[in-house]
C-alpha positions, 0 to 999 in steps of 0.5 A: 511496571509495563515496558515502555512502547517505544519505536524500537519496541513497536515495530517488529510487532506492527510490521508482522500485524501489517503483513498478516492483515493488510488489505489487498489494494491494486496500488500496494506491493503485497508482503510475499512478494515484497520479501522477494524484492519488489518495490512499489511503482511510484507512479502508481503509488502517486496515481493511487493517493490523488484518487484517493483525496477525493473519494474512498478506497472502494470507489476509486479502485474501479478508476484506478483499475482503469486508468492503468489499463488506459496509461500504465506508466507515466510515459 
């Protein structure tokens, strides 16, 4: 019988799928730099999921790209 896929299980092997392939995206913290200690920006984070309810990842990018250059923090 297989192992049971249980949380505990899956996550070791689901970060290091994670790190290896995820999508470069101006709003995401990449893994290298994540390990050495950066945390995402939450109001890019925030900014990047209202974009991102009303269109794609590759038509909001541009506007993201933008809209930070315009108003980089939320001050």
């Amino acid at each position: 019988m297989p192992p049971v896929a249980t949380p505990s299980r899956l996550r070791k092997p689901l970060l290091a799928w994670y790190d290896a392939h995820a999508r470069d995206l101006p709003w995401r913290v990449r893994p290298v730099e994540r390990a050495t200690g950066r945390r995402a920006d939450p109001y890019r984070v925030w900014l990047s999921e209202i974009m991102l309810q009303q269109t794609t990842v590759p038509h909001a990018t541009p506007y993201f790209l933008s809209f930070t250059r315009r108003w980089p923090t939320v001050r």
